[in-house]
C-alpha positions in Angstrom: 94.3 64.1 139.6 97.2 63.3 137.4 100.5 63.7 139.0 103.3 65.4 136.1 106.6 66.7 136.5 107.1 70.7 137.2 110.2 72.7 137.7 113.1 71.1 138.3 111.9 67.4 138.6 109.0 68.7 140.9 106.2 66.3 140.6 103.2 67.7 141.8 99.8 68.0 140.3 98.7 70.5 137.7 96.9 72.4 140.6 99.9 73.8 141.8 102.4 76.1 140.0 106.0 76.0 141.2 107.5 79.3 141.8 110.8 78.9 143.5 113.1 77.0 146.2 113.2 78.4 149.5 114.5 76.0 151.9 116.5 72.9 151.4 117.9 70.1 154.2 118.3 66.7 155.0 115.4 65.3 154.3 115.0 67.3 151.1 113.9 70.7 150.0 110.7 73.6 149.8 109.8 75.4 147.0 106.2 77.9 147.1 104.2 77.5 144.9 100.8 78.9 143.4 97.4 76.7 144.5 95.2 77.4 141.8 92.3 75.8 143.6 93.0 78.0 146.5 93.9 81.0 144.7 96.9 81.5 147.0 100.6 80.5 147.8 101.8 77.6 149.6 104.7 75.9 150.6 105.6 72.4 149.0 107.7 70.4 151.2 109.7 67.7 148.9 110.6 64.8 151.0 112.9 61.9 149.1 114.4 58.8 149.1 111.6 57.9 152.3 112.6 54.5 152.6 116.5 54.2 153.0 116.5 55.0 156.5 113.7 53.4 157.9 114.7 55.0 161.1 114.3 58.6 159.1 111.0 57.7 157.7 109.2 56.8 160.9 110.4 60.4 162.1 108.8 61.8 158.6 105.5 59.2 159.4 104.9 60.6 162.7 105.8 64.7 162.1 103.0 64.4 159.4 100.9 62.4 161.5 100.8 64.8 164.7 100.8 67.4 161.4 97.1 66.3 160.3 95.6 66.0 164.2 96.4 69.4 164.6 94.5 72.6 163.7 95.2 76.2 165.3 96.1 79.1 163.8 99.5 79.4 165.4 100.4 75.8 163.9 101.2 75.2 161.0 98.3 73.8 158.6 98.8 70.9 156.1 96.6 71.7 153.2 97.0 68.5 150.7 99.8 65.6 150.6 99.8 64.9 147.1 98.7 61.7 146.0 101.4 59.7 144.6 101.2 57.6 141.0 102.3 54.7 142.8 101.1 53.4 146.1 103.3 50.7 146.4 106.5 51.7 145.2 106.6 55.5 145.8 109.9 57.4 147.1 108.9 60.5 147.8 106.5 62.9 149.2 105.0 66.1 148.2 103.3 68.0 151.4 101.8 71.1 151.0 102.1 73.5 153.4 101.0 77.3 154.3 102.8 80.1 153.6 104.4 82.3 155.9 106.3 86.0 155.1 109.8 84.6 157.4 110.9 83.2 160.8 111.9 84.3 164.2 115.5 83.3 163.3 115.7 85.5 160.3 113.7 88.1 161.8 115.9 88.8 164.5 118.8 88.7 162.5 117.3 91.3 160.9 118.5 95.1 160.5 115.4 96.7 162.6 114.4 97.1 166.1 111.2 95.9 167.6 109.0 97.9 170.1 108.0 96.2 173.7 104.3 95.5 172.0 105.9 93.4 169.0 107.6 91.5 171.4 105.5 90.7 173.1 103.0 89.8 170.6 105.4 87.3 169.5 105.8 86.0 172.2 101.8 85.6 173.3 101.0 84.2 170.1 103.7 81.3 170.9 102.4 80.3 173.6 99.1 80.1 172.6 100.2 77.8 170.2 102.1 76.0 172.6 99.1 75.8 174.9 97.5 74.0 171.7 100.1 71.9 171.3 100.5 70.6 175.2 97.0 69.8 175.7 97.1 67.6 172.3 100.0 66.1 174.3 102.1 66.6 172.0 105.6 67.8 173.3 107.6 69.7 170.2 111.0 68.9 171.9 112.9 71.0 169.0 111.5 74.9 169.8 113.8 77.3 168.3 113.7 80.5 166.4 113.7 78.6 162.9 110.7 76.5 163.9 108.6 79.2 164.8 107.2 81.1 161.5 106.0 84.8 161.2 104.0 87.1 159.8 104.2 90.8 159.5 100.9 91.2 161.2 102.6 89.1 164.6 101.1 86.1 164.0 103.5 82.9 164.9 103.2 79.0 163.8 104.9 76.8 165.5 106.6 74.0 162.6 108.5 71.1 162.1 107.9 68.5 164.3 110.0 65.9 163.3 111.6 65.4 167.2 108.3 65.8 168.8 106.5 63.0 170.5 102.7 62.1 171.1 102.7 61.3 174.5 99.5 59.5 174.8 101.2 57.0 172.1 104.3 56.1 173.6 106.6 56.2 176.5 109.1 59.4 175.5 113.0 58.6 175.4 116.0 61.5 175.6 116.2 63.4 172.9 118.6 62.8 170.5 122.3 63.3 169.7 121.4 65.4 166.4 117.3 66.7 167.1 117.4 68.2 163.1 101.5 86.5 149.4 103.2 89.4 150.9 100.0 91.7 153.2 100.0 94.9 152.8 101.1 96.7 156.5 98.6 99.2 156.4 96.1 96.9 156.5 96.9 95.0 159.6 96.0 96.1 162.3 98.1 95.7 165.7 101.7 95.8 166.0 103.3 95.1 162.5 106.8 93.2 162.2 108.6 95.0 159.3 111.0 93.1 157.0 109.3 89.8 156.8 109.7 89.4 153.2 109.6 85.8 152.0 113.1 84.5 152.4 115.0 80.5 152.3 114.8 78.6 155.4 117.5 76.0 156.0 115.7 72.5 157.1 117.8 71.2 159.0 118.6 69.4 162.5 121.6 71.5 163.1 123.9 71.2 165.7 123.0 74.9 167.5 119.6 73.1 168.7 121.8 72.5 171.7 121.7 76.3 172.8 117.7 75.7 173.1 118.2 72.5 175.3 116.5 71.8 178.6 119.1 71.3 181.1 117.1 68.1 182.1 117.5 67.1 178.4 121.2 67.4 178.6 121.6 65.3 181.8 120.1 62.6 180.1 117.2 62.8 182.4 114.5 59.8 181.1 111.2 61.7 183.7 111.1 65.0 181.8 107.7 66.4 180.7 106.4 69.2 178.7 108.7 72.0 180.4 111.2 71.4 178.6 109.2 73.6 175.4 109.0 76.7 178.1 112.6 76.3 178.6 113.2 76.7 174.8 110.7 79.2 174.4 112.4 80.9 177.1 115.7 81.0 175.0 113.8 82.3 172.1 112.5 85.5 174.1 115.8 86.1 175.3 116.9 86.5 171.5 113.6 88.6 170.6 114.5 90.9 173.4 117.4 91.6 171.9 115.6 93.1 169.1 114.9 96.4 171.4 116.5 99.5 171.1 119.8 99.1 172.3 121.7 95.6 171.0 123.3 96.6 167.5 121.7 93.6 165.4 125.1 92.1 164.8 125.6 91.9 168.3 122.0 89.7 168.5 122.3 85.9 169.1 121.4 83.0 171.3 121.3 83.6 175.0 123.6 80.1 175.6 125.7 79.9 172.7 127.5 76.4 173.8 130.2 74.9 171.7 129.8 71.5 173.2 126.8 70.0 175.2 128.2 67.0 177.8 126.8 64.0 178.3 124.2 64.4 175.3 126.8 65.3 172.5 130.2 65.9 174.0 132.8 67.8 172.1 134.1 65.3 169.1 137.7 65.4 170.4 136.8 65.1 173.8 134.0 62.7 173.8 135.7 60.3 176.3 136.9 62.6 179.1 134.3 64.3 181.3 137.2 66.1 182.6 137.6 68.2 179.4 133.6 69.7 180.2 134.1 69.8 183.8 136.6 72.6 183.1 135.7 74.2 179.3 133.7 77.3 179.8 132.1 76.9 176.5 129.8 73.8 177.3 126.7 73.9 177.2 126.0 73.3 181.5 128.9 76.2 181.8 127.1 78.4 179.7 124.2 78.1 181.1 125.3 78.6 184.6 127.7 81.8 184.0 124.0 83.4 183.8 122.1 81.6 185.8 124.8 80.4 188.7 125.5 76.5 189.6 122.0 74.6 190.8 122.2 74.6 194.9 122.5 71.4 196.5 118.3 70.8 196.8 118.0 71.0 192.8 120.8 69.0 192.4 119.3 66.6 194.6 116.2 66.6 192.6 117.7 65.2 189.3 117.2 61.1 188.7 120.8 60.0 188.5 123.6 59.6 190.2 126.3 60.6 187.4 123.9 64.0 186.4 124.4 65.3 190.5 128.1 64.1 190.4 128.3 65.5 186.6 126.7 69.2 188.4 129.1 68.6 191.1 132.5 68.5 189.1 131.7 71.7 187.7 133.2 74.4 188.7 131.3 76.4 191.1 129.6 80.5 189.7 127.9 82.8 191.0 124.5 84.0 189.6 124.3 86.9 187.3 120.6 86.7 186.3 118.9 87.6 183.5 118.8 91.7 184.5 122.7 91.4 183.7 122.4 90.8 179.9 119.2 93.0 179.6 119.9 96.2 181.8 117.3 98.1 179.7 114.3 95.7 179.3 110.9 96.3 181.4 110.3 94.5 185.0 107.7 92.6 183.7 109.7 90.7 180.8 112.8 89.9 183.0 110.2 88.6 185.7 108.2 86.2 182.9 112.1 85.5 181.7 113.6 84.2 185.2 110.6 82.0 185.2 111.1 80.3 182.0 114.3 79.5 182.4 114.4 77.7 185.9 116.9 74.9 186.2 114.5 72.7 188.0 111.5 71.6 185.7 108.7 71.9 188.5 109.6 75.7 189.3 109.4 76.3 185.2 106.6 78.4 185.0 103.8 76.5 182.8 102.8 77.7 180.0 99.1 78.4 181.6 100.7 80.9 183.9 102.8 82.6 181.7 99.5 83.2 179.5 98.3 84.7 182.9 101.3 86.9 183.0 101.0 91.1 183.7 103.4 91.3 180.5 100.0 90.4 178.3 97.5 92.1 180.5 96.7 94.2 177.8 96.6 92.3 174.3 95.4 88.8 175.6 92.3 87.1 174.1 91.5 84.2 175.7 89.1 83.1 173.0 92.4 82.1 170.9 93.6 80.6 174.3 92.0 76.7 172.6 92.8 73.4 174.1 92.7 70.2 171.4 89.7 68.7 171.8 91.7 64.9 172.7 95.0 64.1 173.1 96.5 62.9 169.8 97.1 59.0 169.7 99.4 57.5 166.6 99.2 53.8 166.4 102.1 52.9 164.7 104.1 54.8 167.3 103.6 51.3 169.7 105.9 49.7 167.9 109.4 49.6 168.4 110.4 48.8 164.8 108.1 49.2 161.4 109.2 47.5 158.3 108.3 49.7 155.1 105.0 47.6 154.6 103.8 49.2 158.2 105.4 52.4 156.9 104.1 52.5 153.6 100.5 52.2 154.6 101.1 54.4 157.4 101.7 57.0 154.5 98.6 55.9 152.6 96.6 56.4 155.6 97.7 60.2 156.1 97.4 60.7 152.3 93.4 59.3 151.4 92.6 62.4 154.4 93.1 64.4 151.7 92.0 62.3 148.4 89.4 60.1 150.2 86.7 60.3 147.1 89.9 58.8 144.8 90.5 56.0 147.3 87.1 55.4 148.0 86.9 54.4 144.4 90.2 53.3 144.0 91.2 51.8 147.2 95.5 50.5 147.5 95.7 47.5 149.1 99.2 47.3 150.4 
């Protein structure tokens, strides 16, 4: 199909029928957009300039990657990469996407209040997309309320995974410095989140990822695992709570708001002196343990290095509040589910099987959603420590003929 220019230097195929920007970032921008073959709206991801940061377009390579190997209905789907008009030279990408009514971020910054059974509908259908996403072993490593889309009927997709990591491909690394058609309500049935009309998403890595960081992540620990997703998703429950009768929706934010986040990405003007973090009570660690109270000397003990224990250490020493002391209103069962997400020692996280077995979703769990992958998703290119944009390129051209394979078949790119 012949690629031509649309709206605002938008060149997609004649299949699809740009509407309107609704996200924009880093990397580039989203627009949805009418598939006529479909007979429904997408999303259009617009990706550009690919190949001046070779660093950047790996990242791009393997999110759409893990993107194609994955298929549950509370991830994200990739319906088509557009095929560009030249295979050898192109400098952008078109990726279409589904289309969902908002996100968790600007949901709960929404004027409205949610009952305990849209809560924790939410919150099931995350984790059965996180369930999904573990046994493909693939760990998403940037969970947050923008990255997790919505639908009024409850339903929840799990997106962007340009930090996450295939485990079965590589040995994983510490994250880094900077991680980056509207249904009609009564005809849903179940718990129905109002206000999810189409809105812009921002794109971006930004810099209050930190609030959703592992502590393990922030020590610098190399031996962490999948838990650090249940710690996030922890985070992101804290915030729906919050959404209950009770917490004025200006009031509403993220349950460790750190300024700064020592050793990972120190404050700018204090990058050098540990001493400035040991006593600022708005880093991240200090945040974190004004709820929770300073690790006792058996989890320090647990954690890999020497500098994270003295790092601990140095801090000054508080008490533990708990959970109950921010939510004095919530049911038994969600603070219980809550105090076991957000463990400061990976192994006493609870895993995401368990907190599927949880009383909280006694009464709306289906384990026939509950799916595993059916193997463990293995990228190629991600063996190798540094692709040139010949690797790259073709990389790309695999992940595009997926979706055009009769046109390559007869027309086959030899890069």
């Amino acid at each position: 199909m012949p690629v031509i220019p649309r709206a605002g230097q938008w060149h997609v195929s004649s299949r699809y029928e740009v509407k309107n920007i609704i996200g924009s970032g880093s990397y580039g921008s989203v627009c949805e957009a009418y598939d006529k073959e479909r007979d429904q709206n997408v999303a259009i991801k617009r990706v550009k300039h690919m190949f001046d940061d070779l660093v950047d377009c790996k990242r791009i390579l393997r999110e759409t990657a893990i993107m194609t190997r994955l298929s549950h209905p509370h991830i994200v789907q990739i319906y088509d990469i557009i095929e560009p008009s030249h295979m050898r030279s192109f400098d952008e990408l078109y990726i279409v996407m589904e289309l969902c009514d908002s996100d968790m971020k600007k949901l709960i910054k929404t004027d409205v209040l949610l009952t305990p059974l849209h809560i924790n509908t939410l919150l099931y259908n995350l984790l059965v997309g996180l369930k999904y996403l573990h046994s493909a072993g693939i760990w998403h490593r940037d969970l947050k309320p923008a990255n997790c889309l919505v639908n009024q009927d409850c339903s929840v997709k799990i997106c962007d995974f340009g930090l996450s990591r295939a485990t079965s491909s590589v040995q994983h690394a510490p994250l880094p410095n900077t991680p980056r058609g509207d249904e009609d309500a009564s005809e849903v049935s179940g718990p129905v989140v109002p206000h999810t009309a189409k809105a812009k998403r921002t794109m971006t890595r930004h810099v209050v990822t930190r609030w959703y960081r592992a502590p393990e992540l922030i020590l610098l620990q190399d031996n962490y695992n999948e838990q650090i997703d249940m710690w996030s998703v922890g985070c992101i429950y804290a915030e729906l709570l919050q959404m209950l009768e009770g917490t004025h929706h200006e009031d509403r934010g993220p349950l460790f708001p750190g300024s700064s986040c020592y050793p990972l990405s120190p404050d700018r003007k204090h990058r050098k002196d540990p001493r400035f973090h040991t006593r600022g009570s708005t880093d991240q660690l200090n945040v974190i343990f004004d709820l929770l109270g300073t690790p006792s000397e058996a989890e320090i003990a647990q954690l890999q290095t020497e500098e994270a224990k003295q790092h601990i250490r140095a801090l000054a020493r508080r008490e533990r509040k708990g959970v109950r002391s921010r939510f004095p209103d919530a049911p038994e069962e969600s603070m219980d589910l809550l105090e076991k997400m957000l463990k400061f020692t990976p192994i006493e996280r609870i895993v995401v099987d368990a907190a599927l077995d949880h009383d909280l979703f006694k009464d709306i769990r289906d384990r026939q959603v509950e799916t595993v992958a059916p193997s463990p998703v293995i990228l190629e290119f991600d063996k190798e420590p540094d692709l040139g944009e010949a690797v790259l390129r073709k990389g790309f051209a695999e992940e595009i003929a997926k979706f055009h394979k009769a046109s390559n078949d007869q027309n086959c790119v030899v890069l």
